[in-house]
N, C-alpha and C positions, 0 to 999 in steps of 0.2 A: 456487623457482618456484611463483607462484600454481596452485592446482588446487582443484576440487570448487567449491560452491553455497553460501555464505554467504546464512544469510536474515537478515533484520535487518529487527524489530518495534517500532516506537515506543510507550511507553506511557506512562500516565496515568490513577493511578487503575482499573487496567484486570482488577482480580481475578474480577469473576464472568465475564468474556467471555474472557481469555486461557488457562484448560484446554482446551478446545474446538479454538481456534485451535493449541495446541502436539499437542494426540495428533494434530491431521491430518496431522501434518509425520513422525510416524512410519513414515508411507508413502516417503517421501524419506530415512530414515537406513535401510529397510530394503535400497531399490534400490540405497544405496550414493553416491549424488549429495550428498548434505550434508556438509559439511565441517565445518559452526558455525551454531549457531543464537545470534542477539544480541540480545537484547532492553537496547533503551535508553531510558532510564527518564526522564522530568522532573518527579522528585521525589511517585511516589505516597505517597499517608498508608494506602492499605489492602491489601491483601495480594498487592499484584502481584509485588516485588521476589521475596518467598519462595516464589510457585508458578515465580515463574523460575529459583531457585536450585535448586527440586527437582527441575527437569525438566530440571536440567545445562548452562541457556544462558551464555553471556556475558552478565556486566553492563556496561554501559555506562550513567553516570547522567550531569545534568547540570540547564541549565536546562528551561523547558519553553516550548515551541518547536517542532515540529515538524519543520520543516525543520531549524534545528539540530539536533535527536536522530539524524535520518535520518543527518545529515551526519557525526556524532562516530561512528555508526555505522559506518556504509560504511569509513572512518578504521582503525575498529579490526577490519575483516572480513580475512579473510585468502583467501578463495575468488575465482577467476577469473569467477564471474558470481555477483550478486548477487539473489537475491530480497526487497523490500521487502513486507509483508504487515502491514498493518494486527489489532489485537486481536481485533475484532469482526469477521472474516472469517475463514471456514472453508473450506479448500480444496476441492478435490472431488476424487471417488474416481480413483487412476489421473491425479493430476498429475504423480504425477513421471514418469511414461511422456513425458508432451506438454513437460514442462521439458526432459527429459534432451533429447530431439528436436530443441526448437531451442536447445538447448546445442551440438547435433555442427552445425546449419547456421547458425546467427549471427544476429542480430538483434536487438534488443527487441521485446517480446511482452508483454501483457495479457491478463488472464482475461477472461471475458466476466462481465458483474453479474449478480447474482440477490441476490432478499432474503430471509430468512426470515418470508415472508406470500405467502400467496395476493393474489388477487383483479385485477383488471383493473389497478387503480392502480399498484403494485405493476411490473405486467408494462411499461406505457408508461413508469414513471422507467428500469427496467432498459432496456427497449429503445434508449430515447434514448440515457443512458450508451453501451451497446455501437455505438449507429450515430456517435456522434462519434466514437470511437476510427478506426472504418473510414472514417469522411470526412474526420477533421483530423487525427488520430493524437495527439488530447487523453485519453490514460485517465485516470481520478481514482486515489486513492492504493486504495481499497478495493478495484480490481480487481488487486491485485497484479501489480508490475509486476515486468518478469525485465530483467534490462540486463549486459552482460558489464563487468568493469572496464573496458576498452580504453576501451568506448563513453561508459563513465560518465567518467570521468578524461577524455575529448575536450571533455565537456560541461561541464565545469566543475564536478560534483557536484551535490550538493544546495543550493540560496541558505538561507542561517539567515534564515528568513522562518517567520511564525507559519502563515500559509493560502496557499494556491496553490504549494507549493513542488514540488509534484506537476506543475502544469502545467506551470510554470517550467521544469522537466527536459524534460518533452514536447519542450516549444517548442525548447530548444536540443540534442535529440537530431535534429530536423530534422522530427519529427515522423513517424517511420519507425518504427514502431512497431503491427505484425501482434497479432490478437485470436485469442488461441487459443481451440481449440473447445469447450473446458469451462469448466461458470461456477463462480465461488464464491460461495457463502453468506455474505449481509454481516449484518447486524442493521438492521431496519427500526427500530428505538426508536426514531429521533430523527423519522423520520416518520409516525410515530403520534403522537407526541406532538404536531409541531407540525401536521401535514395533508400528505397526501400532495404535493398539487400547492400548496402554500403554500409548502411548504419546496424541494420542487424548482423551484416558479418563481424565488425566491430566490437557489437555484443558480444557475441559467441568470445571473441579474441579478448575481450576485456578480463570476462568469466573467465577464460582458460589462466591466463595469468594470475589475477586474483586464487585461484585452484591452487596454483604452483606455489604461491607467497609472497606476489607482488605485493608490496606499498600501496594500498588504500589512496591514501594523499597522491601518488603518482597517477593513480589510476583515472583519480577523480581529474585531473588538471587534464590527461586526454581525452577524457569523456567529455569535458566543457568546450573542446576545439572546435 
């Protein structure tokens, strides 16, 4: 019989951000909720595999894919609810209190976003993020999502899709999916690099598309630009 917290981390390439992300999770093997930690890999060239093999996770490799990683993931978890947690997110103090919590009442559950940066920008992309989650029950993958097997296996799993495979679940969990009251810490890189509202506009325009029936595969090649 399935039991405990399987989290399962996709990566790529993911060696300076994934320390960070594994000691938060220490908080979780100390309450006793963790089962396995998975980290499933699509083929890094730099030192992701060996900070995950020192930190005692499951390997799981393959293509790279996202959605497929999640999915060969999930496959190889063995825990009755699953946490998906992205590299570049860092949990916050006292999750496993709020996981255990709606472990004992059910549901799927999202963190709430936060980025590592100040300033105004910063606070309106995170806001946005956490107010679609409570109006459409869409979280993105960085807010770490919590989902029991039962619910995941109803849904179909994860689609082997490059980008949105995160919504993709939303959508066919029904969209029932509560934001719990602690944020995690994501990495603001990619918008600093490309601008704050440049890149989250983008967002928003990817999502709309993807909504209407965009190609996955197309979506992904302009999200990589």
């Amino acid at each position: 019989m399935r039991a405990g917290l399987s989290v399962i981390i996709p990566t790529l390439d993911a060696g300076q951000a994934l320390p960070a992300c594994l000691a938060a999770l220490f908080e979780g093997l100390h309450a006793g909720i963790i089962r396995e930690v998975i980290v499933t890999d699509g083929g890094s060239r730099d030192a992701t595999r060996r900070i995950a093999e020192a930190a005692g996770a499951v390997i799981v490799t393959g293509p790279a894919s996202r959605g497929g990683q999640l999915r060969r993931g999930a496959a190889a978890a063995g825990g009755a609810w699953l946490l998906i947690l992205h590299a570049d997110t860092v949990l916050p103090e006292g999750w496993a209190g709020a996981v255990a919590a709606r472990m004992e009442t059910g549901g799927a559950a999202a963190f709430r976003l936060g980025f590592d940066a100040g300033g105004m920008a910063a606070r309106l992309v995170a806001g946005w993020a956490n107010l679609r989650t409570v109006a459409f029950g869409l979280p993105y993958g960085d807010q770490a999502l919590l989902v029991s097997r039962r619910d995941y296996e109803a849904a179909g799993g994860y689609r082997d899709i490059p980008l949105m495979e995160d919504v993709a679940l939303a959508r066919a969990l029904g969209g029932r999916i509560a934001l719990l009251p602690l944020a995690v810490t994501t990495s603001a890189a990619r918008y600093r690099r490309d601008g704050w509202f440049r890149r989250g506009g983008r967002n928003l325009w990817l999502l709309a598309r993807y909504l209407a029936g965009a190609d996955p595969e197309r979506l992904a090649a302009r999200y990589r630009r």
